[in-house]
Each structure stands twice: as C-alpha cells, then as structure tokens.
C-alpha positions, 0 to 999 in steps of 0.5 A: 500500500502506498504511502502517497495515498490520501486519507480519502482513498485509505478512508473508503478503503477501510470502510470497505474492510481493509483494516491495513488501510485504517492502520496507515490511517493511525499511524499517519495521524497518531502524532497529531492525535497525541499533541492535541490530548497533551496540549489539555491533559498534559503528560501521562496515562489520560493523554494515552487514554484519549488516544488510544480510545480515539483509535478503537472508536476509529476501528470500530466506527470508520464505516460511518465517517461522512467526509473522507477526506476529513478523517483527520480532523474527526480523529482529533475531534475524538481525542479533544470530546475525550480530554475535555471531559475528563478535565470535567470531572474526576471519572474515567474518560468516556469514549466519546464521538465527534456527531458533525462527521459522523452519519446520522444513525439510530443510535445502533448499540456497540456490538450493532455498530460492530457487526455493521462494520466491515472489519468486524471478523478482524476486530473479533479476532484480534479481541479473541487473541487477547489474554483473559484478562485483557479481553474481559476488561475490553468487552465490559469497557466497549460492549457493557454498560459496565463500562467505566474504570470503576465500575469494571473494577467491581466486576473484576475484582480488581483495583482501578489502576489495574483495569486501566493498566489492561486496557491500555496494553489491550487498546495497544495490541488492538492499534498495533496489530492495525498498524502491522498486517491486518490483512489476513482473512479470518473467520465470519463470527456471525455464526458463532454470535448467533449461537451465543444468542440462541444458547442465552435466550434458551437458557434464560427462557428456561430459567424464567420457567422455574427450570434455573436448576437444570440451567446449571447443572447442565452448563456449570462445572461442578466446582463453579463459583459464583460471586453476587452484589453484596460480597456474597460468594458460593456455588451452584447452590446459591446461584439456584437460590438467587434465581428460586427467590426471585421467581418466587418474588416475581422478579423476570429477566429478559436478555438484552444483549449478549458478548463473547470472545473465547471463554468470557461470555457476558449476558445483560438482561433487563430485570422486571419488578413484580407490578406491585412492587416496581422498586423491588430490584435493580433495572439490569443485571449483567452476568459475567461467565468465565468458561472451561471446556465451555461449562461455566467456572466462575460467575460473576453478577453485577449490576451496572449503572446506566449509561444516563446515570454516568454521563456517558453517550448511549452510542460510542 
C-alpha cells in the first residue's frame, strides 16, 4: 500500500474492510492525535487514554465517517470530546464521538455498530487473541454498560489502576496489530454470535420457567463459583437460590444483549419488578461467565449503572 495515498482513498478503503488501510490511517495521524490530548491533559496515562480510545472508536466506527477526506480532523475531534471531559470531572474518560462527521444513525448499540462494520471478523479476532484478562476488561469497557474504570473494577475484582493498566496494553495490541498486517482473512463470527444468542435466550427462557436448576447443572462445572452484589460468594447452590427467590418474588429477566470472545461470555438482561412492587430490584443485571471446556467456572453478577446515570453517550 502506498504511502502517497490520501486519507480519502485509505478512508473508503477501510470502510470497505481493509483494516491495513485504517492502520496507515493511525499511524499517519497518531502524532497529531497525541499533541492535541497533551496540549489539555498534559503528560501521562489520560493523554494515552484519549488516544488510544480515539483509535478503537476509529476501528470500530470508520464505516460511518461522512467526509473522507476529513478523517483527520474527526480523529482529533475524538481525542479533544475525550480530554475535555475528563478535565470535567474526576471519572474515567468516556469514549466519546465527534456527531458533525459522523452519519446520522439510530443510535445502533456497540456490538450493532460492530457487526455493521466491515472489519468486524478482524476486530473479533484480534479481541479473541487477547489474554483473559485483557479481553474481559475490553468487552465490559466497549460492549457493557459496565463500562467505566470503576465500575469494571467491581466486576473484576480488581483495583482501578489495574483495569486501566489492561486496557491500555489491550487498546495497544488492538492499534498495533492495525498498524502491522491486518490483512489476513479470518473467520465470519456471525455464526458463532448467533449461537451465543440462541444458547442465552434458551437458557434464560428456561430459567424464567422455574427450570434455573437444570440451567446449571447442565452448563456449570461442578466446582463453579459464583460471586453476587453484596460480597456474597458460593456455588451452584446459591446461584439456584438467587434465581428460586426471585421467581418466587416475581422478579423476570429478559436478555438484552449478549458478548463473547473465547471463554468470557457476558449476558445483560433487563430485570422486571413484580407490578406491585416496581422498586423491588435493580433495572439490569449483567452476568459475567468465565468458561472451561465451555461449562461455566466462575460467575460473576453485577449490576451496572446506566449509561444516563454516568454521563456517558448511549452510542460510542
């Protein structure tokens, strides 16, 4: 690829699924990027996160850039949205989007906007070749609304300084990997996320039938270990529990969105107070599933504060 072409050119490129067009795109632009996040943050690991959330939002979001030619004010656009909000407030930098280069849409959810995208079975990849813990952290981060540092912290179990030290070697292997050979065909994870779909609405669907029980007995192991709001921790025994007091309260879930890479499997569901007591529980719950030989080890369950509760945009 040459190094002559114009952004305009590498632009239409990418969006037609050329993934090593968008990494010449980054690389081309990455210092002019950096110096717009230094000039408002400063030296240090904001002006990092600024960048490095600008380029999966540009890996993520190259399809709906209206301008081609554009593309290198929209990347700064994106570092600038980051910096002034986290000058705003103390709180993680939320991934934020520049709406005047952009496509008007419906506001698509991450893993709509992803699947839109013709580099999605790329992105997936590069995600599924992640370590555990990097690849959790970046699916609570972009396709949660566990998504802030602290609140993926609480899922995870581990200090903020962690969550942001993961993120940022994820983000990079993300960038790297674009600006390196991203060429390579890869396998259409379209069949696999439907499958994953499928299996959770069947499960779930069981589960409101008064059938949890079987649920896991068939999909956990054994010694699987659960870790519930409030510090509780046990086995399959309390996850049955839970879900037999919530049936019994009239409590409902309904799955609302599901995402896996390998062996993390994460399922929202909005929960449904009886009628009678509409402030029984909280809105969603979010089940983080770390998998062995696809049988459920570990279950983490969470609930998230909604994205209007944190401040950050519905789409990113």
């Amino acid at each position: 690829m040459g190094a002559v072409q114009a952004d305009a050119e590498l632009v239409l490129l990418a969006q037609a699924g050329d993934a090593a067009a968008l990494g010449v795109l980054l690389a081309r632009h990455e210092a002019a990027m950096r110096a717009v996040a230094l000039s408002l943050l400063g030296y240090g690991p904001d002006a990092d996160d600024a960048v490095q959330d600008a380029m999966v939002v540009a890996l993520r979001r190259v399809g709906e850039v209206r301008d081609p030619a554009a593309v290198g004010p929209w990347l700064r656009a994106i570092v600038r949205n980051n910096a002034r909000m986290a000058l705003r407030a103390p709180r993680p930098v939320p991934v934020a989007e520049p709406e005047w280069f952009a496509r008007p849409a419906d506001t698509p959810t991450p893993e709509e906007a992803l699947d839109r995208g013709a580099m999605r079975d790329w992105v997936w990849h590069a995600i599924d070749a992640l370590s555990e813990p990097d690849r959790m952290v970046t699916l609570l981060r972009y396709f949660s609304d566990a998504s802030s540092y602290e609140q993926i912290a609480a899922v995870c179990g581990v200090p903020v300084g962690t969550v942001r030290s993961r993120l940022s070697h994820a983000r990079r292997a993300l960038a790297g990997g674009l600006r390196t050979a991203a060429t390579a065909a890869h396998a259409d994870v379209g069949a696999s996320s439907d499958a994953r779909w499928r299996e959770g609405r069947d499960m779930i669907a069981t589960a409101m039938r008064g059938d949890f029980d079987r649920v896991v007995r068939e999909s956990w192991w054994p010694d699987a270990e659960m870790l519930a709001p409030g510090g509780l921790r046990g086995g399959i025994d309390l996850a049955i529990h839970g879900m037999t007091k919530d049936l019994t309260d009239g409590v409902r879930q309904r799955l609302r969105n599901v995402v896996a890479s390998g062996d993390v499997v994460i399922w929202e569901t909005d929960l449904i107070s009886p009628p009678d007591d509409p402030e029984h529980c909280p809105p969603g719950a979010l089940w983080l599933q770390v998998l062995r030989e696809g049988r459920v080890r570990q279950l983490t369950l969470f609930h998230p504060v909604a994205a209007r509760e944190t401040g950050r945009p519905a789409a990113v």
